[in-house]
VEXMILUM-437688 format. One record per residue: residue number from 1; residue in three letters; x, y, z of N, C-alpha, C in turn. Coordinates in Angstrom, 1 decimal, always signed. Each point is the difference from the previous one (the first is absolute). Layout:
BEGIN
<NUM, 'ALA', <X, Y, Z>, <X, Y, Z>, <X, Y, Z>>
...
***
This chain:
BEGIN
<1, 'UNK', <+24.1, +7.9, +7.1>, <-1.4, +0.3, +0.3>, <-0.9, -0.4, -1.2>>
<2, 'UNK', <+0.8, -0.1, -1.1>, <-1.0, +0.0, -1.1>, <-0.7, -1.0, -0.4>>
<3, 'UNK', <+1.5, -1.2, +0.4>, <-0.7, -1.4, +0.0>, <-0.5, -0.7, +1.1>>
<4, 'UNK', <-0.1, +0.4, +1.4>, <-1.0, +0.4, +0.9>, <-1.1, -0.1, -0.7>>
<5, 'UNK', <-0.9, +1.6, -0.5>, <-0.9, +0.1, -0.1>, <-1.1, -0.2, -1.0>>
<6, 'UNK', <+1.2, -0.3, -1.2>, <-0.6, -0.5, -1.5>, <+0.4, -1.6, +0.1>>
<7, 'UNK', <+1.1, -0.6, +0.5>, <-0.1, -1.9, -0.5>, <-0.4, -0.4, +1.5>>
<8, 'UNK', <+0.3, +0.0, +0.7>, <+0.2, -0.7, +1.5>, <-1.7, +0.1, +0.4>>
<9, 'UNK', <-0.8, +1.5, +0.1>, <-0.9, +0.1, +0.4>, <-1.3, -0.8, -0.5>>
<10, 'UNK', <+0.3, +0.3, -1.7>, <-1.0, -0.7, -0.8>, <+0.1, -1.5, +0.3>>
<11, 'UNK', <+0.8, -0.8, -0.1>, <+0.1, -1.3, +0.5>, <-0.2, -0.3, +1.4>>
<12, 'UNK', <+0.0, +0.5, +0.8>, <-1.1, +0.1, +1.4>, <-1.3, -0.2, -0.2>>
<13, 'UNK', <-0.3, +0.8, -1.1>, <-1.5, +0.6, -0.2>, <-0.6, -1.4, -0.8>>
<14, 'UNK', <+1.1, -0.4, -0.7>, <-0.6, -1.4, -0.7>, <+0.0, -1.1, +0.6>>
<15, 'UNK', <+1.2, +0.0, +1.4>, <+0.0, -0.8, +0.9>, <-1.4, -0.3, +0.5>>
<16, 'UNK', <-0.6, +0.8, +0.7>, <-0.7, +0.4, +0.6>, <-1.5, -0.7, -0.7>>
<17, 'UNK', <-0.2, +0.7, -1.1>, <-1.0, -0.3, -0.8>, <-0.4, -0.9, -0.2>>
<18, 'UNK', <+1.5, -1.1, -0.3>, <-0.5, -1.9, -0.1>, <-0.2, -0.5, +1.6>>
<19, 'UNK', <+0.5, +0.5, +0.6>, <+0.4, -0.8, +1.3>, <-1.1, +0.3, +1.0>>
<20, 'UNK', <-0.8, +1.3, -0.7>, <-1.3, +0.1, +0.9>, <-1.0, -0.4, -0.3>>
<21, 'UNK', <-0.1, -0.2, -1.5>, <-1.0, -0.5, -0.2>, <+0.0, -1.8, +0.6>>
<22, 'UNK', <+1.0, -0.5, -0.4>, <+0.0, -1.5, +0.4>, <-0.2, +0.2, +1.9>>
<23, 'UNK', <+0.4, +1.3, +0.5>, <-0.4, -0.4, +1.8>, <-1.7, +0.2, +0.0>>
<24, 'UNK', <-0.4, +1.0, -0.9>, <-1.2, +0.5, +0.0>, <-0.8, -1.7, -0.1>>
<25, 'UNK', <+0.1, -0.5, -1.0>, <-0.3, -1.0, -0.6>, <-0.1, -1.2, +1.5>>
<26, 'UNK', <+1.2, -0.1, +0.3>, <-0.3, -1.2, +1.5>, <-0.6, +0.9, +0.7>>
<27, 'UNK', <+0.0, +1.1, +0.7>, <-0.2, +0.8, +0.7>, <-1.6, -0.5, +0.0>>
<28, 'UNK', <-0.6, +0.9, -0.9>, <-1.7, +0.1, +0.0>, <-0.9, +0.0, -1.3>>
<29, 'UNK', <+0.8, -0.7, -0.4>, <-0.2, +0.2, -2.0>, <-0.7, +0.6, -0.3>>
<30, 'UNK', <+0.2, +1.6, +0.2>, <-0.6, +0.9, -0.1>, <-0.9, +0.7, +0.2>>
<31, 'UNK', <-0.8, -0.8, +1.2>, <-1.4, -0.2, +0.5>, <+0.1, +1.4, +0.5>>
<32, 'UNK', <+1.1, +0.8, +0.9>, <-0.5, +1.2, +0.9>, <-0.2, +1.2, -0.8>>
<33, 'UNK', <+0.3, -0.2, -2.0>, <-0.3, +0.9, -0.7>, <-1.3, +0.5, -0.5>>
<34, 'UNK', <+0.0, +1.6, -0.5>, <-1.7, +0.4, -0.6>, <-0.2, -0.8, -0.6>>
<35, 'UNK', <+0.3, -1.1, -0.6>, <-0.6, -0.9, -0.8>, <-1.3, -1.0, +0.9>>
<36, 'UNK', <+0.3, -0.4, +1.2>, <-0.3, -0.5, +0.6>, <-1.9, +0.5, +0.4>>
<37, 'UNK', <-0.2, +1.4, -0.3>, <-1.2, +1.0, +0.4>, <-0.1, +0.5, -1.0>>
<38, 'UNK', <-1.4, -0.6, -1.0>, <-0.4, -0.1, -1.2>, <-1.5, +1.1, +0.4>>
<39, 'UNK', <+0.3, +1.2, -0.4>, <-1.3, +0.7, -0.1>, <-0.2, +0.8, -1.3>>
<40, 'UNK', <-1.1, +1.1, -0.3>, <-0.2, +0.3, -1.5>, <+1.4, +1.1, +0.2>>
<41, 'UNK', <+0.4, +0.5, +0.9>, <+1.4, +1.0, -0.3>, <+0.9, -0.8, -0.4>>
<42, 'UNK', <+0.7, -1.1, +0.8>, <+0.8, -0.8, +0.0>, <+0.5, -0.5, -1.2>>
<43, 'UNK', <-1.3, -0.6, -0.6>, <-0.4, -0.2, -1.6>, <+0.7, +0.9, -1.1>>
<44, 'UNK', <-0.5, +1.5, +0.5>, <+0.5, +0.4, -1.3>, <+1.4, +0.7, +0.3>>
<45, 'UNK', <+0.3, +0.2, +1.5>, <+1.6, +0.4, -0.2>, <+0.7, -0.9, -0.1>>
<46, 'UNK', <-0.3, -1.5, -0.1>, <+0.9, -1.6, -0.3>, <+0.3, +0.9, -1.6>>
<47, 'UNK', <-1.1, -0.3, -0.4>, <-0.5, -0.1, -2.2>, <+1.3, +1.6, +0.1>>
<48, 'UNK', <-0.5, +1.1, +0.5>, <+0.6, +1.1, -0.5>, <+1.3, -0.3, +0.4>>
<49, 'UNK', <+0.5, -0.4, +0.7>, <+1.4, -0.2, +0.2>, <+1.0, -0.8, -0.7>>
<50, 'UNK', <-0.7, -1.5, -0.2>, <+0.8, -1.1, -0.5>, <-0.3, +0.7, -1.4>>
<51, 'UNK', <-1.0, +0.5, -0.9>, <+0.5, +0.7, -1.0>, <+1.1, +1.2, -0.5>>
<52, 'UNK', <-0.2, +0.9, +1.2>, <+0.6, +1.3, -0.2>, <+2.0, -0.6, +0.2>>
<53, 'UNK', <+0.2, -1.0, +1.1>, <+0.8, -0.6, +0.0>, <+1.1, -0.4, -1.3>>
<54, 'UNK', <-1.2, -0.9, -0.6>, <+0.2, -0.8, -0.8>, <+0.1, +0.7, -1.4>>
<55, 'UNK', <-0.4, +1.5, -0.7>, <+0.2, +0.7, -0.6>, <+1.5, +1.1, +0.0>>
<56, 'UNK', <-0.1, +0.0, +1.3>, <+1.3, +0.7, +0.4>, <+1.5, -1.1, -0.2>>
<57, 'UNK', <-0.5, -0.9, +0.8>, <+1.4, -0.8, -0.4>, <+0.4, -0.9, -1.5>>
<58, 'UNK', <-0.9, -0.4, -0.6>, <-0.2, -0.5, -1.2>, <+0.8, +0.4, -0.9>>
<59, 'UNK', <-0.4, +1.6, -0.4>, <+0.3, +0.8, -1.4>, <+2.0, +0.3, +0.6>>
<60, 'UNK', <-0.1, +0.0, +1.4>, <+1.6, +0.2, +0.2>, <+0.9, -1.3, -0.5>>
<61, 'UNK', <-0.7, -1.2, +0.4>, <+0.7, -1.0, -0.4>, <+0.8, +0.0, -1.3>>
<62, 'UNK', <-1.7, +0.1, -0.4>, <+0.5, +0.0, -1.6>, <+0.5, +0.9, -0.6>>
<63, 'UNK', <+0.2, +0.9, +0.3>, <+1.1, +1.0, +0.1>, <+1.1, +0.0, -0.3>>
<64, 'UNK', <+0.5, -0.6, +1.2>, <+1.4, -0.4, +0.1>, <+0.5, -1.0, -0.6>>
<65, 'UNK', <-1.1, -0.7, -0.2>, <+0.5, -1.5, -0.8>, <-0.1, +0.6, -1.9>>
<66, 'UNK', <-0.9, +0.9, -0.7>, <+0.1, +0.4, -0.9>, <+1.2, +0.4, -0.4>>
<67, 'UNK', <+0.4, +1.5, +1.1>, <+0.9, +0.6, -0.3>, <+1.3, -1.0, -0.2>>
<68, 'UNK', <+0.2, -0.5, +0.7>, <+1.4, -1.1, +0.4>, <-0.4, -0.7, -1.6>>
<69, 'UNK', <-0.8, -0.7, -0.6>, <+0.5, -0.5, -0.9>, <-0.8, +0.4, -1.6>>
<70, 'UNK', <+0.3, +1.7, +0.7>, <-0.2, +1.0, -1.5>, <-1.0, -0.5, -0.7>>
<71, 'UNK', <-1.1, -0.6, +0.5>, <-1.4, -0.3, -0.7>, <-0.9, +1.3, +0.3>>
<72, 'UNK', <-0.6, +0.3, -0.9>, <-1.2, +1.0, +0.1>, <+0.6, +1.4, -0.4>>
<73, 'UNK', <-0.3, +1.1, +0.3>, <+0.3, +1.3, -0.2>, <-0.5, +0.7, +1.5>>
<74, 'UNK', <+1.5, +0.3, +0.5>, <-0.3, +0.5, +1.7>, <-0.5, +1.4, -0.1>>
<75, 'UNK', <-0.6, +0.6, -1.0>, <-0.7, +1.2, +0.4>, <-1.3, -0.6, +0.5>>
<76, 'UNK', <-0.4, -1.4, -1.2>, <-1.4, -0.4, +0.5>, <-0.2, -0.3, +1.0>>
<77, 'UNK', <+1.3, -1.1, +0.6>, <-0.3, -0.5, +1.0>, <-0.3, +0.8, +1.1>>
<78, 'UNK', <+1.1, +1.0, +0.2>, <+0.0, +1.3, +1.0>, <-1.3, +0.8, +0.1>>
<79, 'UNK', <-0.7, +0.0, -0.5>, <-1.2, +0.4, -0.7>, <-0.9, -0.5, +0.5>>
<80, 'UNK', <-0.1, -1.5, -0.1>, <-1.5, -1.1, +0.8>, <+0.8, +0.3, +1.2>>
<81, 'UNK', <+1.2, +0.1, +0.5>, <+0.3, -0.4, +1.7>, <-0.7, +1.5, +0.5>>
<82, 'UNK', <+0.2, +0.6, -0.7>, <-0.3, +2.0, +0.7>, <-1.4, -0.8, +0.6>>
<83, 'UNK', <-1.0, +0.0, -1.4>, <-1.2, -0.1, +0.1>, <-0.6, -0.8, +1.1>>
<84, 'UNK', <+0.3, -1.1, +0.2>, <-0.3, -1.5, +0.7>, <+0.5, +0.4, +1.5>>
<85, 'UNK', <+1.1, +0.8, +0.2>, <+0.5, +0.2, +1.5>, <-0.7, +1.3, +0.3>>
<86, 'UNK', <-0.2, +0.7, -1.0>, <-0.6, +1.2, +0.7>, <-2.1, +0.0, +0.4>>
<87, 'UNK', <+0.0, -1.0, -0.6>, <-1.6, -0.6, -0.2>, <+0.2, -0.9, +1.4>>
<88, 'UNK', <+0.9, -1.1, -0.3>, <-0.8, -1.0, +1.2>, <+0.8, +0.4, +1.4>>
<89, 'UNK', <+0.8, +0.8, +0.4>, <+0.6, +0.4, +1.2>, <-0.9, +0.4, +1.1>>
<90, 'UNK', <-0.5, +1.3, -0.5>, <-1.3, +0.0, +1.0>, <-1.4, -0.8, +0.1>>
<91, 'UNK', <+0.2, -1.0, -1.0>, <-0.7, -1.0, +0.0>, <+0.1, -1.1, +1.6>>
<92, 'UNK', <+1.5, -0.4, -0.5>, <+0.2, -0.9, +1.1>, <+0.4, +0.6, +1.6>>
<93, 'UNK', <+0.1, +1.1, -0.1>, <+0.5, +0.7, +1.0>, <-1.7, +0.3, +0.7>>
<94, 'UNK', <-0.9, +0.0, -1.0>, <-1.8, +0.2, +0.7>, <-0.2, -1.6, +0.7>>
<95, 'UNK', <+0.4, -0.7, -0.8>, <-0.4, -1.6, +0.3>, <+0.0, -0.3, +1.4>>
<96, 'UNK', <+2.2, +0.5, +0.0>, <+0.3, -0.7, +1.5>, <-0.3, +0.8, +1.1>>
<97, 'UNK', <-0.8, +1.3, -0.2>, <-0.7, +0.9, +0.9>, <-1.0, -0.9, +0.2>>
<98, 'UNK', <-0.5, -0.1, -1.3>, <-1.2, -0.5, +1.0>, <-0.4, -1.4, +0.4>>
<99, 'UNK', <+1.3, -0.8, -0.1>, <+0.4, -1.1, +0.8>, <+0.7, +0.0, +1.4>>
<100, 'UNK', <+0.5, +1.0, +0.0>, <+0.8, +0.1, +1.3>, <-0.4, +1.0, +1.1>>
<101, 'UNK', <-0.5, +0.7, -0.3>, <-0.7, +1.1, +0.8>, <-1.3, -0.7, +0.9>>
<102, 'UNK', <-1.3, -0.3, -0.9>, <-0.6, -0.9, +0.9>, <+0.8, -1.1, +0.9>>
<103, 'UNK', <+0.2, -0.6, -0.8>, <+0.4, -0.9, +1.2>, <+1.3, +0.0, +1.2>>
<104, 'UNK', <+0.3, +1.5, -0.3>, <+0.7, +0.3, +1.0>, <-0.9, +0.2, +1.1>>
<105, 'UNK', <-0.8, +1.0, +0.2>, <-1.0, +0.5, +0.3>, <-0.6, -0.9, +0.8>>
<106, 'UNK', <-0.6, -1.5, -0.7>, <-0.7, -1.2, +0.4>, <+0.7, -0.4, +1.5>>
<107, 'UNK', <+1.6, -0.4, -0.5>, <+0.8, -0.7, +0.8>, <+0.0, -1.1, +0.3>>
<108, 'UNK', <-1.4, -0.8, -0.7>, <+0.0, -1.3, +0.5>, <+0.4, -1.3, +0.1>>
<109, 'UNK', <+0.7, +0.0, -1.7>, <+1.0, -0.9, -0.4>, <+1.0, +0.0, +0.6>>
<110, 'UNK', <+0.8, +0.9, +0.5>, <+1.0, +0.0, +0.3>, <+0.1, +1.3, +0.9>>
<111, 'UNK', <+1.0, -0.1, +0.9>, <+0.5, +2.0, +0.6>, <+0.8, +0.4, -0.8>>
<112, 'UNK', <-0.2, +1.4, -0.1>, <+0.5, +1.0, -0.9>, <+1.4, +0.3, +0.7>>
<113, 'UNK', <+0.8, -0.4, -0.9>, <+1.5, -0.1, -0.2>, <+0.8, +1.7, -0.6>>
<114, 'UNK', <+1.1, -0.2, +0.4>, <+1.0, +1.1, -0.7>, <-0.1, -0.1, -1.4>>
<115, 'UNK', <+0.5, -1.1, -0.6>, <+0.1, -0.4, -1.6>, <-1.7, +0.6, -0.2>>
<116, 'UNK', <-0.8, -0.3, +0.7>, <-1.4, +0.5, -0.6>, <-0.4, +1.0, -0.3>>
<117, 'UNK', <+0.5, +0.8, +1.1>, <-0.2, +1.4, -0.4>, <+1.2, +0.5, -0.9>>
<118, 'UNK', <+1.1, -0.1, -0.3>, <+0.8, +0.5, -1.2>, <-0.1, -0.6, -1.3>>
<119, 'UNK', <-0.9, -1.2, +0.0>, <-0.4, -0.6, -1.7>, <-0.7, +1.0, -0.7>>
<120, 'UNK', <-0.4, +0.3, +0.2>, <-1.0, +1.4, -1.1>, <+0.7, +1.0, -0.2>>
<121, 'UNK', <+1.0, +0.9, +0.4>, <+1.0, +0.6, +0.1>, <+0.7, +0.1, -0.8>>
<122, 'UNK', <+0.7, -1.4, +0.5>, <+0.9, -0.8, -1.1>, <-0.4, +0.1, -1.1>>
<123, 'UNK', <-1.1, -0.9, -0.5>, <-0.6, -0.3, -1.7>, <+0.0, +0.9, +0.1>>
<124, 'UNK', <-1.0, +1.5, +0.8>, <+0.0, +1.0, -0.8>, <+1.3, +0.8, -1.0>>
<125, 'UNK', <+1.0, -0.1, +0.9>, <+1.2, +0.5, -0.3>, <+0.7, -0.6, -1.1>>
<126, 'UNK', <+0.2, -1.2, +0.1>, <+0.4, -1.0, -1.2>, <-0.9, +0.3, -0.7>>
<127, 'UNK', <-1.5, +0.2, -0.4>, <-0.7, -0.2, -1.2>, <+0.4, +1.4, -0.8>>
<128, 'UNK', <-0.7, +1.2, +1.2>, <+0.0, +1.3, -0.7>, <+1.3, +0.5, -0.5>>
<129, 'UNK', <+1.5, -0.5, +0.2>, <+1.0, +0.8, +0.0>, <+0.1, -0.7, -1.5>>
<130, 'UNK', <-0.3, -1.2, -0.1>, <+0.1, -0.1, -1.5>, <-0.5, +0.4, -1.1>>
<131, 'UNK', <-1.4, +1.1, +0.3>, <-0.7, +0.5, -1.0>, <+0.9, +1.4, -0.1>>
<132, 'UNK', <+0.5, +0.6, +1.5>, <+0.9, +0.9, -0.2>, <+1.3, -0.2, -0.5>>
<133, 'UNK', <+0.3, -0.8, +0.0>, <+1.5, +0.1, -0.6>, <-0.1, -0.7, -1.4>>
<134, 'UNK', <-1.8, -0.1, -0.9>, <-0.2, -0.2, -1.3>, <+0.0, +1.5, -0.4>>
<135, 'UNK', <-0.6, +0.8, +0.9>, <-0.2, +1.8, -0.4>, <+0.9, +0.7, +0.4>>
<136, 'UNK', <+1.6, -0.4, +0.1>, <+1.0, +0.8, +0.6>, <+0.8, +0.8, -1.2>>
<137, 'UNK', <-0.3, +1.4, +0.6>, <+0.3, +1.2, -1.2>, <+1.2, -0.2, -0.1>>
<138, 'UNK', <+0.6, -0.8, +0.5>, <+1.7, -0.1, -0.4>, <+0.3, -1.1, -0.8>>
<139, 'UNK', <-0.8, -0.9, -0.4>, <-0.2, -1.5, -0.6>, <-1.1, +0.6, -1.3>>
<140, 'UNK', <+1.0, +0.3, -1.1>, <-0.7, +0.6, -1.3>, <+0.4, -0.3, -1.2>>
<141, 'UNK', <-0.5, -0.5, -1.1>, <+0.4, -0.1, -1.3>, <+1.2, -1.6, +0.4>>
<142, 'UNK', <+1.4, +0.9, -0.7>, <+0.8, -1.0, +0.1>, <+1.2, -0.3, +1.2>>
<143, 'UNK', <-0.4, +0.4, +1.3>, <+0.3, +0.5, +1.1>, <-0.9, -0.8, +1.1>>
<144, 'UNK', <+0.1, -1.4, -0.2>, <-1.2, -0.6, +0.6>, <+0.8, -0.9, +1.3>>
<145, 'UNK', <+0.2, +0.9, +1.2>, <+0.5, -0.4, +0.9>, <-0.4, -1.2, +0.9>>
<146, 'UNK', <-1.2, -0.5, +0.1>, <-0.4, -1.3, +0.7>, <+0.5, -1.2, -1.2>>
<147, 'UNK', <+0.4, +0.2, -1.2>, <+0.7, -0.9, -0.8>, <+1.2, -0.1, +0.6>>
<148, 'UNK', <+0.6, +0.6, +0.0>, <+1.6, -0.2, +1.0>, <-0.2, +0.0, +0.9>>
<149, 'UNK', <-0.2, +0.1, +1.1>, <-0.1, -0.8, +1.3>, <-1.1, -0.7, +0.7>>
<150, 'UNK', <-1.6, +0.3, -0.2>, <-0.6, -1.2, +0.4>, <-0.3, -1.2, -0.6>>
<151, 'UNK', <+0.1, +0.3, -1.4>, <-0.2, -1.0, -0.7>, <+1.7, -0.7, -0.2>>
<152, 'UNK', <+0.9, +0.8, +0.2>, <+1.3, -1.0, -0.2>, <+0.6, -0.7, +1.7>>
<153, 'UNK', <-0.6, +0.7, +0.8>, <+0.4, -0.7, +1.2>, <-0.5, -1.3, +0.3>>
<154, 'UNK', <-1.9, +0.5, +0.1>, <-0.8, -1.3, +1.0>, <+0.4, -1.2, -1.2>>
<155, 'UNK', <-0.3, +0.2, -1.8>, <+0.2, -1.6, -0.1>, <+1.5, -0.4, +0.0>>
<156, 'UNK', <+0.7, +0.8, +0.0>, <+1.9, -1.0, +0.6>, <-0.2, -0.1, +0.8>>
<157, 'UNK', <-0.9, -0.3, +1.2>, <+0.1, -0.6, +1.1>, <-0.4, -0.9, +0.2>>
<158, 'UNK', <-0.7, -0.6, -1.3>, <-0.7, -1.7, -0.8>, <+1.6, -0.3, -0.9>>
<159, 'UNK', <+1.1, +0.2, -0.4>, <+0.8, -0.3, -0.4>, <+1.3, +0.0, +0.5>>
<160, 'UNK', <+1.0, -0.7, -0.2>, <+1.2, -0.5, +0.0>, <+0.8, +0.7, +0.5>>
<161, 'UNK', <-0.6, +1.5, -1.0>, <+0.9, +1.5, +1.0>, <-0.8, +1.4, +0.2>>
<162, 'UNK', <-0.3, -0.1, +1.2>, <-0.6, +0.6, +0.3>, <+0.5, +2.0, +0.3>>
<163, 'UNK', <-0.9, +0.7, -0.8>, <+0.8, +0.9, +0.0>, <-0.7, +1.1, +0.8>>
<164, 'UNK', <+0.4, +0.0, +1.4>, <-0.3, +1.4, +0.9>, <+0.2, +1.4, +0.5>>
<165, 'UNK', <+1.5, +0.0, -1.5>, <+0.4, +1.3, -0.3>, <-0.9, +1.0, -0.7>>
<166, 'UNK', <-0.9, -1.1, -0.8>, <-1.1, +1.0, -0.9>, <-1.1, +1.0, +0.9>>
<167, 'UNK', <+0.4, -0.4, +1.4>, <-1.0, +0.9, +0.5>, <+0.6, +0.8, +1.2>>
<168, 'UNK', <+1.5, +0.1, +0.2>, <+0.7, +0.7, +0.4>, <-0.4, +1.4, +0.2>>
<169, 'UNK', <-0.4, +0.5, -1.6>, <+0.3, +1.3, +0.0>, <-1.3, +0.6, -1.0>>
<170, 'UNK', <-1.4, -0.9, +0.9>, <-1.1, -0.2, -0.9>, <-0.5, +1.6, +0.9>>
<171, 'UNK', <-1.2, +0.7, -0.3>, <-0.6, +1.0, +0.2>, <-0.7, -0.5, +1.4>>
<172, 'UNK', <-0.6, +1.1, +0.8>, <-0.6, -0.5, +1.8>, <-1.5, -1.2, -0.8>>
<173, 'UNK', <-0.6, +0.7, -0.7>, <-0.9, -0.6, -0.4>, <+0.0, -1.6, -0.3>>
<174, 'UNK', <+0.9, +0.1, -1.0>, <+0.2, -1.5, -0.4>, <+0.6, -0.7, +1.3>>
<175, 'UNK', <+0.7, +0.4, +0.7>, <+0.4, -0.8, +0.9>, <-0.9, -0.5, +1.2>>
<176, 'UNK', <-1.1, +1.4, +0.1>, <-1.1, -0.5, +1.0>, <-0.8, -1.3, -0.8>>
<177, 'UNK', <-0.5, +0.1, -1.1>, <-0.4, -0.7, -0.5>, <+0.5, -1.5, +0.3>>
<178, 'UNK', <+1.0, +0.1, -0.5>, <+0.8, -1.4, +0.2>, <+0.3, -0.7, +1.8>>
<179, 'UNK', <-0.2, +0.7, +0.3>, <-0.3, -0.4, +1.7>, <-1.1, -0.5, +0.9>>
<180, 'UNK', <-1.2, +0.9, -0.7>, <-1.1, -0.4, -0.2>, <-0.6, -1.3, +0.0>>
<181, 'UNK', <+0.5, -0.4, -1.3>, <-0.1, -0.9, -0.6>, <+1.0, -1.4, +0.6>>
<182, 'UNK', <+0.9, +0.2, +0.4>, <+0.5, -0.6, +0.7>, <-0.5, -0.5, +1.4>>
<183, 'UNK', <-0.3, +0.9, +1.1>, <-0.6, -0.3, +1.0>, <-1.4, -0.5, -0.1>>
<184, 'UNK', <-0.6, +0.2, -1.1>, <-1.4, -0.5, -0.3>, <+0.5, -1.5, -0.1>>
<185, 'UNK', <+0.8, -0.4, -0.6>, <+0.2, -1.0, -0.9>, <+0.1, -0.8, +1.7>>
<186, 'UNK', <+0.8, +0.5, +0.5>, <+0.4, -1.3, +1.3>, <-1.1, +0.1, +0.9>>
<187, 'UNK', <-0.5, +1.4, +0.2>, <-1.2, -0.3, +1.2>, <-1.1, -0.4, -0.6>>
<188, 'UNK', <-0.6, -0.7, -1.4>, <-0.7, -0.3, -0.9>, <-0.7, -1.2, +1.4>>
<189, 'UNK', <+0.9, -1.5, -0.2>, <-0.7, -0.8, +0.7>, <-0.5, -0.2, +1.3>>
<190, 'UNK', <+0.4, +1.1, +0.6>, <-0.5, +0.1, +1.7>, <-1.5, +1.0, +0.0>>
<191, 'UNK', <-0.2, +0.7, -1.4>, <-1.4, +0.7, +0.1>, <-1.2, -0.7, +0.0>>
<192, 'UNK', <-1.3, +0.4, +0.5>, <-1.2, -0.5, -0.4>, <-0.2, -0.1, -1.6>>
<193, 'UNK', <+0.7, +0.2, -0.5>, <-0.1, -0.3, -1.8>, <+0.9, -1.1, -0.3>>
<194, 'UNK', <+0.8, -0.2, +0.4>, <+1.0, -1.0, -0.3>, <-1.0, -1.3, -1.1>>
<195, 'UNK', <-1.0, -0.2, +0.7>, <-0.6, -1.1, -0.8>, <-1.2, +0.1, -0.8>>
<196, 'UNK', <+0.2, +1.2, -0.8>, <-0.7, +0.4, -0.9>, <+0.6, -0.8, -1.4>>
<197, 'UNK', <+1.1, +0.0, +0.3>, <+0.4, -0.2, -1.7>, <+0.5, -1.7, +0.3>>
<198, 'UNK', <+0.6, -0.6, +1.3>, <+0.7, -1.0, +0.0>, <-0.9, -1.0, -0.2>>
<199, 'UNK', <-0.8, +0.0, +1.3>, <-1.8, -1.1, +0.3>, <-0.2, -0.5, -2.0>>
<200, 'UNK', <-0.6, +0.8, -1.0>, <-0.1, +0.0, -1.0>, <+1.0, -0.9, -0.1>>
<201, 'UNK', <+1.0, +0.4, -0.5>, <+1.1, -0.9, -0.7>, <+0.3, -0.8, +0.3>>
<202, 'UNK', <-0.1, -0.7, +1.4>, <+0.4, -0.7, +0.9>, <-1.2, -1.1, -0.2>>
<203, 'UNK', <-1.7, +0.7, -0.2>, <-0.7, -1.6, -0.5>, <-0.2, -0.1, -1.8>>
<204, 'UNK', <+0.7, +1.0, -0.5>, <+0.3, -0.3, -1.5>, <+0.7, -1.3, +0.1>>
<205, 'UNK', <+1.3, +0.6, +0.6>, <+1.3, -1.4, -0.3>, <-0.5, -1.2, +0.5>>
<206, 'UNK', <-0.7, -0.2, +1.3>, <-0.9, -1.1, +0.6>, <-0.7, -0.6, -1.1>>
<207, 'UNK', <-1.0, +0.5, -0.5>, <-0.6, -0.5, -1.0>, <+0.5, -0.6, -1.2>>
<208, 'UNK', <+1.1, +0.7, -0.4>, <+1.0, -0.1, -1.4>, <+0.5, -1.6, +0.3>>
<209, 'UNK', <+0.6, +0.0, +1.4>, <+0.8, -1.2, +0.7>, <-1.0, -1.3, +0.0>>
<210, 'UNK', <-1.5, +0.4, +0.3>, <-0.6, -1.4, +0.1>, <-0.6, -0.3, -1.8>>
<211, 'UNK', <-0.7, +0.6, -0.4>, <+0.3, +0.3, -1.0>, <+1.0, -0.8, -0.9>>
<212, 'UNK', <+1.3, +0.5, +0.1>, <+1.3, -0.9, -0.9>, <-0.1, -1.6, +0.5>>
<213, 'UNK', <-0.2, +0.2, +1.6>, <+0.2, -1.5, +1.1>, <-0.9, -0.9, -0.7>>
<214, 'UNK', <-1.5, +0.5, -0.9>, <-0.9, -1.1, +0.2>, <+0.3, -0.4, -1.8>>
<215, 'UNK', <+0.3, +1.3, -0.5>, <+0.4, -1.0, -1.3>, <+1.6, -0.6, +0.1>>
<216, 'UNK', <+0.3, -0.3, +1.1>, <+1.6, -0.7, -0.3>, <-0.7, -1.5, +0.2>>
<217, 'UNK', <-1.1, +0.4, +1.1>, <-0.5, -1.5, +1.0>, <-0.8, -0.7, -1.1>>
<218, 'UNK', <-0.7, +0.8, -1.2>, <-0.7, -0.9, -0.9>, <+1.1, -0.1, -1.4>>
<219, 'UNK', <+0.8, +0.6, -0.5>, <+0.9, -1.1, -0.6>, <+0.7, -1.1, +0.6>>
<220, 'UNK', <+0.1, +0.1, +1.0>, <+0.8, -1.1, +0.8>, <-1.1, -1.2, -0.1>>
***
């Protein structure tokens, strides 16, 4: 069961994630998303979200990548993550309210789906359980339980050996946590948000590509 629900599931969830985005992509390139219905709310739950987002996942990265190669001093780090996840969570969690709510509401872009009505849910659950399980009275001093199992699980599951014993015998919290986040992670590309963050990157690289194409075309 254990590797069921900590290796097998998570790689579904990453399955999922690439493989919907690329159907999303033939599908309707994103067209049936809030992105699509640009009004002054829309506006600022895009801004509050893609930031509150992008403050929450950021400081974790670097995180993990600090820690792993003993750069910095992890009280500090631990320190900006508290700060940064406990600031922008209900940040981004206001954004995609008030991205998803209206235009549920609307209906116009598209009919309101199952996945639609459980995406706010979801983030909410994945966002807030990680400010909870930053303030978990049991996770103190040098007793810092999301170090052994969320942080030693999800990134071995980016490596060679993946280890799903680390959350075996993790506390209810941490483990909701990590599920959370998990089901967010796969039902990500089937939401009306899906192409909040991809659309962007997607005419970044476009541009990057013509860009490199026209200086290859004038050395040549």
């Amino acid at each position: 069961m254990t590797t069921l629900i900590w290796l097998i599931v998570p790689y579904l969830a990453f399955a999922s994630f690439v493989l919907g985005h690329w159907w999303r992509w033939r599908h309707d390139r994103f067209r049936s998303g809030v992105i699509t219905n640009r009004t002054d709310v829309s506006r600022t739950g895009l801004w509050l979200f893609r930031a509150g987002v992008l403050v929450v996942v950021l400081p974790r990265i670097a995180q993990i990548v600090l820690t792993r190669t003993h750069f910095g001093s992890p009280l500090t780090i631990a320190q900006v993550v508290v700060a940064s996840e406990t600031i922008a969570a209900p940040i981004a969690l206001t954004g995609a309210a008030l991205l998803l709510i209206p235009a549920m509401v609307d209906g116009s872009a598209r009919p309101v789906t199952v996945v639609d009505r459980i995406t706010l849910p979801v983030l909410g659950a994945a966002l807030l359980s990680g400010v909870l399980v930053i303030f978990d009275p049991k996770s103190t001093g040098s007793r810092d339980i999301a170090a052994h199992t969320l942080f030693t699980w999800f990134p071995s599951l980016f490596s060679t050996h993946p280890d799903p014993a680390a959350m075996a015998d993790a506390p209810l919290l941490h483990r909701i946590r990590a599920l959370t986040v998990v089901v967010a992670i796969a039902l990500w590309p089937y939401t009306r948000l899906a192409g909040l963050f991809f659309c962007p990157i997607e005419r970044t690289v476009r541009r990057l590509v013509t860009a490199l194409t026209s200086v290859v075309r004038q050395a040549d």
